[in-house]
C-alpha positions in Angstrom: 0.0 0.0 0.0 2.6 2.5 0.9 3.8 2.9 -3.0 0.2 4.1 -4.0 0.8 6.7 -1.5 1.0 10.5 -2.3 4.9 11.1 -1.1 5.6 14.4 0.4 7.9 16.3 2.2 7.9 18.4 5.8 11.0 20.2 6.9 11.7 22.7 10.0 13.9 25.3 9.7 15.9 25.9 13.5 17.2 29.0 14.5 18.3 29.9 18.2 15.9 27.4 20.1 13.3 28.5 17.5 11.4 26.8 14.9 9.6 27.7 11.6 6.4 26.8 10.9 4.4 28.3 7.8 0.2 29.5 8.2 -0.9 27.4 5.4 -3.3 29.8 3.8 -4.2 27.7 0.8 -4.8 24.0 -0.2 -4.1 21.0 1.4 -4.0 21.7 5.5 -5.4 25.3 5.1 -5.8 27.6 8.3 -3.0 25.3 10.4 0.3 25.7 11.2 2.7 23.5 8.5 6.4 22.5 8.2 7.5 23.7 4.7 7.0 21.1 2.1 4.2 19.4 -0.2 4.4 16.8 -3.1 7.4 14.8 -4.3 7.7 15.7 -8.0 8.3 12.1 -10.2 12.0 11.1 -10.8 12.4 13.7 -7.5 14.5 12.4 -4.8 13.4 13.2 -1.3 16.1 15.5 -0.6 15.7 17.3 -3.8 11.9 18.0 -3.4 12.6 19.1 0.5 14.8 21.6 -1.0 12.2 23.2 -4.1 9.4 23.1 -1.5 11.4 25.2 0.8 12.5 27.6 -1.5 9.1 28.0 -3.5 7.2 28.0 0.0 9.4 30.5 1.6 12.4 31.8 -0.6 14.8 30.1 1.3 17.5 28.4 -0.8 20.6 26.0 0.3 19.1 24.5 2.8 21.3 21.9 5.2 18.8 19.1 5.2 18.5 16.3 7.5 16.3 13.4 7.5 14.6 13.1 10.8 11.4 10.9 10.2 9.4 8.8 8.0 5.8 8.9 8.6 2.5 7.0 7.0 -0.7 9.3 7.6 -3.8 7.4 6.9 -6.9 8.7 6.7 -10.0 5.7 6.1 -12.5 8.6 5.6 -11.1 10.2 2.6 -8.4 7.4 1.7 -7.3 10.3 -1.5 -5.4 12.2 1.4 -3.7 9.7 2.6 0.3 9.9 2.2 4.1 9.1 3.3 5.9 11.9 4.3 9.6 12.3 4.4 10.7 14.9 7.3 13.5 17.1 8.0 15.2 19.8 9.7 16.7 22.5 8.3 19.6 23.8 10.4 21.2 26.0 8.5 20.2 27.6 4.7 20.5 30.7 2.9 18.4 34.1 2.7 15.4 35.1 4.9 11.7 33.2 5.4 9.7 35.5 2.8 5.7 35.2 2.7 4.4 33.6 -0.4 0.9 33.1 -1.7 0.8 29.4 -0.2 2.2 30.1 3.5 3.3 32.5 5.9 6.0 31.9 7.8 6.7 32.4 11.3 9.0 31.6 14.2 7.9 30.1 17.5 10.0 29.2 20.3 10.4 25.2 20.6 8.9 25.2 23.7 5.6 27.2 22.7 5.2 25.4 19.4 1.2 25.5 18.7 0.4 22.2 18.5 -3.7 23.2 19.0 -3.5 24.9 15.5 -1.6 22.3 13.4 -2.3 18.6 12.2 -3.2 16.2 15.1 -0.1 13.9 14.8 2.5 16.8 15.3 2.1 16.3 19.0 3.1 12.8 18.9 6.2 13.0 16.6 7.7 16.9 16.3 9.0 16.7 19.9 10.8 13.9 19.4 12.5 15.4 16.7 13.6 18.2 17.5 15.2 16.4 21.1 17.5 14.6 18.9 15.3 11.4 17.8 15.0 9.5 14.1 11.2 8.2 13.9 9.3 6.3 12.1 5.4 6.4 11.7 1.8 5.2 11.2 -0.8 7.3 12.2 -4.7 6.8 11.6 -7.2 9.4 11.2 -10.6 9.9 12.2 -13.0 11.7 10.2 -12.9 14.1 12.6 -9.1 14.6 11.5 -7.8 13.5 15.1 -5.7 10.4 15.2 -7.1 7.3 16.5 -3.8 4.9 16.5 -0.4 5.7 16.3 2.8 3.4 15.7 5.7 5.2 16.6 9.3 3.6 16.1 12.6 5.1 17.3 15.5 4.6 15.0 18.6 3.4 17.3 20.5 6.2 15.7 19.9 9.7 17.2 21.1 13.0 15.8 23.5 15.1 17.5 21.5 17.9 19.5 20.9 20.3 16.8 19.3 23.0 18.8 22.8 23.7 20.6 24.8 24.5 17.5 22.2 26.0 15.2 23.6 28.7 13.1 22.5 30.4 10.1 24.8 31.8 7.2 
């Protein structure tokens, strides 16, 4: 099942103990709070589409991606949105977060990150993440869009803290 998915990409930009998250004011997840990203282009690799979403999202180009998670988001009520998505962050990159017509983007601090205004599953994985940990993930939707079941796998490898040496150029 998981190569009829749509493949996508989500990636976090990290700056001083702050994230980036993007008002999705169009499409798919309008009206929440996003990591940068969207559809994997055919004959795209992962780290290529990361890379064109953020810079036609927000302007940003170079970015220093990691891969920090591999999730399956399943949704039985409208089985057209389900997807795998490929996430990152985005420690380091070029230019300044510009406003485009498809988000706005904006910097929280990780500790206030506002999980009530973004996809349901965020609070299950993003945290994780940015403490270091490589996940991997099946979440189930209701048709309510909350998630009913989650499978949640730690890879054995962690990354280095990025938080503590984030730096932009």
């Amino acid at each position: 099942m998981t190569n009829q998915l749509s493949q996508r990409t989500v990636s976090f930009l990290l700056k001083d103990d702050k994230i980036l998250l993007g008002f999705k004011k169009t499409g798919f997840g309008k009206g929440n709070y996003l990591g940068i990203g969207g559809k994997i282009e055919q004959g795209e690799s992962e780290i290529a589409a990361a890379a064109r979403e953020i810079k036609e999202e927000i302007s940003v180009s170079q970015p220093q991606l990691q891969k920090v998670g591999n999730f399956t988001f399943l949704f039985p009520e409208k089985p057209e949105w389900s997807q795998q998505v490929h996430a990152f962050l985005c420690p380091k990159w070029e230019g300044e977060p510009q406003e485009s017509n498809e988000v706005q983007p904006k910097w929280f601090d990780c500790g206030e990150i506002p999980f009530s205004h973004m996809w349901d599953d965020n609070q299950f994985w993003l945290p994780a993440i940015l403490n270091g940990h490589k996940l991997k993930g099946t979440f189930i939707f209701s048709a309510s869009l909350k998630v009913v079941k989650v499978e949640l796998l730690e890879h054995r490898e962690k990354l280095l803290n990025l938080l503590s040496r984030i730096t932009t150029t």
